[in-house]
VOGU-3710 file (C-alpha; in Angstrom, 3 decimals, decimal comma):
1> xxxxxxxxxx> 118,925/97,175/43,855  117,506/95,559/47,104  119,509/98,238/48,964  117,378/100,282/47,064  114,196/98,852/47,560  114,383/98,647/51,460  115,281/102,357/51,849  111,899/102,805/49,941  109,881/100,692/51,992  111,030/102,298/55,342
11> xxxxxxxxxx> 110,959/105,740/53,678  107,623/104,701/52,512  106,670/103,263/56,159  107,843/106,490/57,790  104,990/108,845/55,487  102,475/106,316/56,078  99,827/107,686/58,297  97,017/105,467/60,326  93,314/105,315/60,007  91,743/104,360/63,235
21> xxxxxxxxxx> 87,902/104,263/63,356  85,752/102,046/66,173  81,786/100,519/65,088  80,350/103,212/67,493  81,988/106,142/65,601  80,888/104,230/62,275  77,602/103,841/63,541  77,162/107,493/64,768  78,589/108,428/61,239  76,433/106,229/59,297
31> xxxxxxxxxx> 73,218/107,920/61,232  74,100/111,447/60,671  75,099/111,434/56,560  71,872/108,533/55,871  69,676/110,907/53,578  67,265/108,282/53,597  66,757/108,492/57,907  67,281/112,105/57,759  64,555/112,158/55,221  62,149/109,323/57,850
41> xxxxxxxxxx> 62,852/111,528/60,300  61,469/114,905/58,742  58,692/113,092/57,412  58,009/111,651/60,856  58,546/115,501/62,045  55,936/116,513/59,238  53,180/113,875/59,971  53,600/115,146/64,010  52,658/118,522/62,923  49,819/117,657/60,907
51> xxxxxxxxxx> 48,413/115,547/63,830  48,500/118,314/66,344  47,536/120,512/63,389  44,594/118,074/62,893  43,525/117,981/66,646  42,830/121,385/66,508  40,020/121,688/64,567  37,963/120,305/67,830  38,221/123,145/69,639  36,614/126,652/69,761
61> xxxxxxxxxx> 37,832/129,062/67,075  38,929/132,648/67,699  39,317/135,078/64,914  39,029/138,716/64,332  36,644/139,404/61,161  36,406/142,789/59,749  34,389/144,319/55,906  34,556/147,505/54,652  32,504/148,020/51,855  31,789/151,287/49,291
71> xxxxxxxxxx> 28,033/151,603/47,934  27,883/154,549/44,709  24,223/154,743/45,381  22,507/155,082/48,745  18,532/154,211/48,874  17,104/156,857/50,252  12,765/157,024/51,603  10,579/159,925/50,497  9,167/161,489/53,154  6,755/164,520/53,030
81> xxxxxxxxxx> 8,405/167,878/53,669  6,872/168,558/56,889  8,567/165,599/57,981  12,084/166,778/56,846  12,023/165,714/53,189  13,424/162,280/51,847  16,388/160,919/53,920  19,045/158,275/53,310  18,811/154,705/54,295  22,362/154,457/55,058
91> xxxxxxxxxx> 25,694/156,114/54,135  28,150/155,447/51,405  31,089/153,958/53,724  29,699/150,590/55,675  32,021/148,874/57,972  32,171/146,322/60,629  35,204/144,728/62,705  35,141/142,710/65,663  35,629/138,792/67,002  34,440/136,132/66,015
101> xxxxxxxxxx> 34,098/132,631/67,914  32,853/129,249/66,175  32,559/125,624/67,211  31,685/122,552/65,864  29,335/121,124/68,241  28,553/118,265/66,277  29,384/116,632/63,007  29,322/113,060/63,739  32,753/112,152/65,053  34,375/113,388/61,431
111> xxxxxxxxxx> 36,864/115,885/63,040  37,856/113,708/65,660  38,096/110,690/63,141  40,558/112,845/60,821  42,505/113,392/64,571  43,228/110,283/65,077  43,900/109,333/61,205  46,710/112,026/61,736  47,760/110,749/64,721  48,265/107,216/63,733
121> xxxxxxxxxx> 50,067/108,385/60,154  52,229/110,216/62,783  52,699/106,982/64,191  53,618/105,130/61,677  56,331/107,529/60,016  57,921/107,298/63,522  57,624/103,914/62,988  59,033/104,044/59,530  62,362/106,618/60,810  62,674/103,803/63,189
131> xxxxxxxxxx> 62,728/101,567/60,688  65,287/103,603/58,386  67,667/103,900/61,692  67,604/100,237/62,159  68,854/99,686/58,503  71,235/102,260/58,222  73,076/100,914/61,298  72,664/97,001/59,849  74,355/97,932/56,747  77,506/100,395/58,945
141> xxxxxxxxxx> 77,787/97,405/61,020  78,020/94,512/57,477  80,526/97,241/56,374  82,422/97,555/58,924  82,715/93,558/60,188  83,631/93,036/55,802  86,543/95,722/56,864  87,351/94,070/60,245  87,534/90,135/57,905  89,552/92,291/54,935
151> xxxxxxxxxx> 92,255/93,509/57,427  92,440/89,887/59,172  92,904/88,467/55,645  95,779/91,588/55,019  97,405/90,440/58,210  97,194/86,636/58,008  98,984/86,584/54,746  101,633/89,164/55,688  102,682/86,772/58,444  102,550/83,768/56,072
161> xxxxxxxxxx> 104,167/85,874/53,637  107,106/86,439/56,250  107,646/82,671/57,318  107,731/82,000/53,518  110,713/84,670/53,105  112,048/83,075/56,303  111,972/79,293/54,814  113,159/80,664/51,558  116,067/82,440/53,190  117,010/79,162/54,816
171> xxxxxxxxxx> 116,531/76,907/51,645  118,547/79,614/49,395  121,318/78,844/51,845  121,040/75,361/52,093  121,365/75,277/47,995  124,121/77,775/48,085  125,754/74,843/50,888  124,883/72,128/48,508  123,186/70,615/50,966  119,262/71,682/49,706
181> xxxxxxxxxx> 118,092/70,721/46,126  117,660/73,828/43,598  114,532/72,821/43,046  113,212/73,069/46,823  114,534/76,425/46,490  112,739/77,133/42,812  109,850/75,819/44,982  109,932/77,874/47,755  110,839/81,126/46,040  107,155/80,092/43,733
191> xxxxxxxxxx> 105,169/79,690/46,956  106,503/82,934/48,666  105,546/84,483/45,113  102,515/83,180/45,520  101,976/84,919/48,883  103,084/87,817/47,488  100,385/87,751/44,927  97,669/86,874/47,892  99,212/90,138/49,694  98,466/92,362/46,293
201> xxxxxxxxxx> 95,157/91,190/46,178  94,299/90,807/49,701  95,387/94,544/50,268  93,146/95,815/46,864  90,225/93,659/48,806  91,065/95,831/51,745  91,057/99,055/50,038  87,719/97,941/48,433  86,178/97,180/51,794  87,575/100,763/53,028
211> xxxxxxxxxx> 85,667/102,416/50,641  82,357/100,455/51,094  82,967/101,274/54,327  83,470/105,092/53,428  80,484/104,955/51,567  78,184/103,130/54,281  79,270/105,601/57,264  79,649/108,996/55,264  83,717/108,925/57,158  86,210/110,157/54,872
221> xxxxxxxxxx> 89,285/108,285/54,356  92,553/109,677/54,357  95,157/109,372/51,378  96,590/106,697/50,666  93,996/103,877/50,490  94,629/102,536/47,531  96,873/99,644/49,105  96,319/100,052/52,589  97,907/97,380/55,557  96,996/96,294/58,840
231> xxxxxxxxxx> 98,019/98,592/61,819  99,726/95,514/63,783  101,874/94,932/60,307  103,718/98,715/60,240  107,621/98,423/60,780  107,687/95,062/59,417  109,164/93,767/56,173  107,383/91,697/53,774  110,030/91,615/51,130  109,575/93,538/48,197
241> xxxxxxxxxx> 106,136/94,253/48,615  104,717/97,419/47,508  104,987/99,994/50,307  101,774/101,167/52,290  100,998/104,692/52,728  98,393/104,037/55,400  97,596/101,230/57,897  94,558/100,847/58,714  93,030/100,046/62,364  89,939/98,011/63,811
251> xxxxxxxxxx> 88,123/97,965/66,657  89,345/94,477/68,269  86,372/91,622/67,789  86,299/90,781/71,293  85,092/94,316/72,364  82,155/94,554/69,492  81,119/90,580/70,422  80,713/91,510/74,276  78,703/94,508/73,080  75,993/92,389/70,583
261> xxxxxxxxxx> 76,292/88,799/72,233  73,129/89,850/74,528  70,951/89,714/71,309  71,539/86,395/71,138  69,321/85,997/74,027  66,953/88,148/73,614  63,447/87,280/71,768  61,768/89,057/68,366  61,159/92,367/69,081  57,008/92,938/68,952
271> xxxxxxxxxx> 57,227/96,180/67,966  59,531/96,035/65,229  59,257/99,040/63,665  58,651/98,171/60,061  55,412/95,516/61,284  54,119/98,617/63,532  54,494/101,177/60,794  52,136/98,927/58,743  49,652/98,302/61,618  49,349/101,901/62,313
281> xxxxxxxxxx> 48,818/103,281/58,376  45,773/100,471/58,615  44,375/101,967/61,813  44,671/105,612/60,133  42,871/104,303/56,829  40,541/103,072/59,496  39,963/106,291/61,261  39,633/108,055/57,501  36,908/105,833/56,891  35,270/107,173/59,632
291> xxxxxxxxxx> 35,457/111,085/58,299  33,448/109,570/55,841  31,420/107,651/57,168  30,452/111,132/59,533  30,238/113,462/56,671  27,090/111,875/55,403  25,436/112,542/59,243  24,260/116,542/60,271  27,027/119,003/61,175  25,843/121,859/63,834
301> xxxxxxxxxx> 28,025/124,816/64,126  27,892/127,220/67,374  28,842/130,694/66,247  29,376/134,434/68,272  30,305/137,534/67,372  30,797/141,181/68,891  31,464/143,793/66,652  31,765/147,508/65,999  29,247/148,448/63,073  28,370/151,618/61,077
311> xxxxxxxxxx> 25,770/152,975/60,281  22,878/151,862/62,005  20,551/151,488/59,327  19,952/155,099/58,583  21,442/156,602/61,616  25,119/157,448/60,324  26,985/156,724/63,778  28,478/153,429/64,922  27,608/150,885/67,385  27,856/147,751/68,712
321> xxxxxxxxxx> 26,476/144,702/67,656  26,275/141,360/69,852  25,238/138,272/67,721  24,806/134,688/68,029  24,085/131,728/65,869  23,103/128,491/65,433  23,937/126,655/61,889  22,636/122,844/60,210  24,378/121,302/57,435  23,064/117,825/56,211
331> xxxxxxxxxx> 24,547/116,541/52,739  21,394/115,349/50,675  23,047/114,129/47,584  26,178/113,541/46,104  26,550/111,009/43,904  27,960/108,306/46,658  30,931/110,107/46,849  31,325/109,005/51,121  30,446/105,630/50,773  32,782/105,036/48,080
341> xxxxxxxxxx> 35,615/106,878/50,336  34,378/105,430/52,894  34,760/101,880/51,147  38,225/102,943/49,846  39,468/103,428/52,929  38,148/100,055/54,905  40,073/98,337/51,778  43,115/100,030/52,191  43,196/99,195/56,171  42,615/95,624/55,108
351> xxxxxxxxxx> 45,401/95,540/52,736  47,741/97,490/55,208  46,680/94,569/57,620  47,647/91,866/55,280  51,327/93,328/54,464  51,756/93,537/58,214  51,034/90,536/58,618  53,502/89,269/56,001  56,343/91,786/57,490  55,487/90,080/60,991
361> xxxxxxxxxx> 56,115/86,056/59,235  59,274/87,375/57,425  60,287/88,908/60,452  60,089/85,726/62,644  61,674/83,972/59,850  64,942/86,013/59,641  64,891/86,010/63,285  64,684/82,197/63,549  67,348/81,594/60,707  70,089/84,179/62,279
371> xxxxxxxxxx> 69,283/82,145/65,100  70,167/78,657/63,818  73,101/80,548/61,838  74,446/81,567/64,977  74,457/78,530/66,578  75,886/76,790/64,015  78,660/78,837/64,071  79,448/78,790/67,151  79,633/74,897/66,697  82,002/75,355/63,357
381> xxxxxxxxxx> 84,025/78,178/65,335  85,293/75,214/67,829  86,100/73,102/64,978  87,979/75,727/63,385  89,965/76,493/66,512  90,986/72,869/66,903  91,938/72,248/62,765  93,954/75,802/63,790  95,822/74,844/66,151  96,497/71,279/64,413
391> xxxxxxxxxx> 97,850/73,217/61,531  99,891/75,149/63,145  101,271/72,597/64,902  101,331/70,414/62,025  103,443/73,345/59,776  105,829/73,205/62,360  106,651/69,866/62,092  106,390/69,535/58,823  109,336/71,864/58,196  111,471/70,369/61,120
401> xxxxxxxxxx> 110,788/67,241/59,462  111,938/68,876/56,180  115,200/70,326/57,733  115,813/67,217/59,218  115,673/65,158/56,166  112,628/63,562/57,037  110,065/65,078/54,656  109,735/67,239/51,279  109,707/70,574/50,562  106,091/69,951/49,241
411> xxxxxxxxxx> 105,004/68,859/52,571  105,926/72,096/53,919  104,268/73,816/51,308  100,928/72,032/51,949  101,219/72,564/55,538  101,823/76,219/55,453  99,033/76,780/53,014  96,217/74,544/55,024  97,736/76,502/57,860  97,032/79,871/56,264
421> xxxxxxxxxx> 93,340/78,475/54,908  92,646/77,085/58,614  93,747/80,502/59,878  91,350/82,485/57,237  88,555/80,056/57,752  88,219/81,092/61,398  88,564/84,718/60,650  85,775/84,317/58,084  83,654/82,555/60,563  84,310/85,525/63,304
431> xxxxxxxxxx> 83,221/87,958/60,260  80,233/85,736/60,175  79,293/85,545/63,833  78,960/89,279/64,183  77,223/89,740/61,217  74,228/87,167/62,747  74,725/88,886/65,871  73,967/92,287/64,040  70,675/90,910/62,236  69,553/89,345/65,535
441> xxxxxxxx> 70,090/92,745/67,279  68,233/94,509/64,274  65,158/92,040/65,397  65,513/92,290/69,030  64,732/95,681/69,710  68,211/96,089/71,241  69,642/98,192/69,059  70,986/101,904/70,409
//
C-alpha cells in the first residue's frame, strides 16, 4: 500500500506543471483587465474632448449656408401697357448659397467661462483615472504579498511536516528496539498528523489566495490549483500527503522590498490624485458659475456673408450678394433662472472644497499610520528574527536532549511547534511590511 502511494506521488510530481508570475507582470495585468480604470480612463478621454470641443466656441465660425425655396404665387406690379404691361416681382424658384462667418465678440466672459469649466472637469477625470490606477495596483500588490505569505505558510509546514516524519521514523524505531516508549511514538505519529492537517489546510489557503490573486490581476491560472505547493517543495516527500498538480512560484521578497523601500522615505504626495480630482470639479463649478453669471450681461455677435443669390428682386438672373452684420442680445427677464444657477454652482464648488479637504486629512492620516506601522515592524521584525533563531536552536536541543535521555517527547513537541509559530510569525510580519510599504507608495506619488 505505501509502495503504492509513493509511485502516485512521484507520478503525480512528474504531471505537475509550475505557475511562475512576478508583482510587475501582476501589476501590468491588474491595469489592463481593471474595467473600472479602463472606464476612468475613457471618461478622462471623453471630458478632454469636450474641453477642446468647448474652447472652440471662441473662435470665428466658418460655414457654408445655402435655401432654396418654391413660391406657387409670384406678386406681380401693374404697369400701363405702354410701359410693357404688369411684370413679376420675382420668379417662382429663389435660391441663395454661399459662406458664412460669425463671431462672438462679446458675451461677458460666458464662452470662455464654460472653457475653462471643461477644462478643469477634464482635469479632474484625469485626476480620477489616476486615482483608479493607483487602486487597482494597491489591491494587485495586497493580492499578491497574501499569495507570497500563503506559499511561505505552504512551505514552512512542509519542512516541519518533514522533520516530524523524520523524528517519527526515529521514535518508531526506537519502540520497535524497545528502547522508546509506545506512547512517544503514539505522540509523535499525532503531531506529524497534525502537520499533516496544517499542510491540507495551508495548501486550500494557498489555492484561495491564487484565485484572489486571479481575480485581482485578470491572470489565468493553470489547472490544477485546487491544492497547489510551493515551487522550492517539488521532488520532495511529505509522506502521504495528497499529491500537487502544480507548484506555484513567487517573486523572492527581497527583490519587491528593494523596489518599494524608497517610499518609506518619501513624503505625502500633494497631488494625490483623488484630493486634486476634488479641487478641480470645485474650480469647474466655479468657472460654471461664471457662464451664468455672463449670460445675464449683453452678447454682440459679428456676422459676414458672401453669397450667390437669384433673382434680383424682379430681374430673374443671379448675383452676388456681400453682407455684413452686427447683432445685440440682452436677456430682460427670466424668472431668476442665472442667479439661481449661478448660486447652484458657487454651492457646489464650496461643497467640492469641503470633501477635498476631508480627502486631504484622511490622506495625511493613512499616510502617518502606514508610517508608524512600518516602523513598528521593522522593530517586531528584529524580535522575530532573534525568537527564530532561539527556536530553532532551542528545537534542536530539545530533541538531542530527548535522544539522549535527557528530556520528553513533549518537549520536543513544544519546541518544534513554537519553532514553526516563530517561523510563521516572521513570514506574517514580511507579508505585513510590504503591504505598508505598498500604501505608503500609493501616498507618495511613487507609484509607476
Amino acid at each position: 500500500m505505501k509502495l503504492i502511494c509513493i509511485f502516485l506521488i512521484l507520478a503525480g510530481t512528474a504531471q505537475a506543471g509550475e505557475f511562475s508570475l512576478t508583482l510587475k507582470d501582476a501589476e501590468q495585468s491588474a491595469l489592463a483587465v481593471s474595467n473600472q480604470f479602463r472606464s476612468a480612463k475613457f471618461s478622462a478621454e471623453a471630458a478632454a474632448a469636450g474641453a477642446a470641443a468647448a474652447g472652440s466656441l471662441l473662435n470665428p465660425r466658418l460655414s457654408l449656408e445655402g435655401s432654396v425655396r418654391y413660391n406657387a404665387v409670384v406678386p406681380a406690379i401693374a404697369m400701363p401697357a405702354a410701359l410693357g404691361g404688369g411684370r413679376p416681382l420675382g420668379d417662382n424658384w429663389n435660391y441663395s448659397v454661399g459662406p458664412s462667418a460669425s463671431w462672438t465678440f462679446y458675451d461677458g466672459g460666458s464662452l470662455r467661462s464654460g472653457r475653462d469649466s471643461a477644462r478643469r472637469s477634464a482635469a479632474a477625470r484625469s485626476a480620477e483615472a489616476g486615482n483608479a490606477r493607483r487602486q487597482v495596483l494597491l489591491r494587485a500588490r495586497t493580492a499578491y504579498f497574501q499569495l507570497q505569505l500563503a506559499l511561505e505558510r505552504v512551505y514552512l509546514i512542509g519542512e516541519n511536516l518533514q522533520l516530524s516524519l523524520s523524528q517519527l521514523k526515529d521514535i518508531t524505531l526506537g519502540a520497535k528496539a524497545g528502547t522508546l516508549s509506545r506512547l512517544d511514538e503514539i505522540r509523535a505519529r499525532q503531531e506529524t498528523t497534525a502537520r499533516r492537517r496544517d499542510l491540507l489546510l495551508a495548501r486550500a489557503d494557498l489555492s484561495a489566495a491564487l484565485r484572489e490573486l486571479s481575480f485581482a490581476t485578470g491572470v489565468e491560472l493553470p489547472a490544477g490549483a485546487a491544492l497547489p505547493l510551493d515551487a522550492r517543495m517539488a521532488g520532495r516527500s511529505y509522506g502521504d500527503a495528497e499529491p500537487a498538480t502544480l507548484f506555484v512560484k513567487a517573486e523572492p521578497y527581497e527583490a519587491i522590498l528593494s523596489r518599494l523601500l524608497p517610499s518609506a522615505k518619501g513624503g505625502l504626495d500633494k497631488e494625490l490624485p483623488s484630493v486634486k480630482a476634488l479641487e478641480e470639479t470645485a474650480l469647474a463649478y466655479k468657472a460654471s458659475a461664471g457662464v451664468y453669471k455672463a449670460d445675464k450681461l449683453p452678447r454682440l455677435t459679428l456676422g459676414a456673408r458672401s453669397s450667390l443669390d437669384y433673382p434680383n428682386g424682379p430681374n430673374l438672373y443671379t448675383f452676388m450678394q456681400n453682407s455684413a452684420s452686427l447683432a445685440l442680445s440682452l436677456p430682460l427677464f427670466e424668472s431668476g433662472r442665472s442667479a439661481e444657477k449661478e448660486k447652484e454652482n458657487e454651492l457646489n464648488s464650496k461643497a467640492a472644497l469641503e470633501k477635498r479637504d476631508e480627502a486631504a486629512l484622511a490622506a495625511a492620516k493613512d499616510f502617518d499610520k502606514a508610517q508608524d506601522a512600518f516602523k513598528a515592524l521593522l522593530a517586531e521584525q528584529a524580535l522575530n528574527i532573534e525568537a527564530v533563531d532561539d527556536a530553532a536552536e532551542a528545537a534542536r536541543l530539545a530533541y538531542a536532549a530527548y535522544k539522549a535521555g535527557g528530556g520528553t517527547w513533549l518537549d520536543v513537541e513544544s519546541a518544534n511547534l513554537k519553532e514553526l509559530q516563530a517561523k510563521t510569525t516572521a513570514a506574517t510580519t514580511d507579508a505585513e511590511i510590504l503591504m505598508k510599504l505598498a500604501i505608503l507608495d500609493n501616498l507618495t506619488g511613487s507609484v509607476n
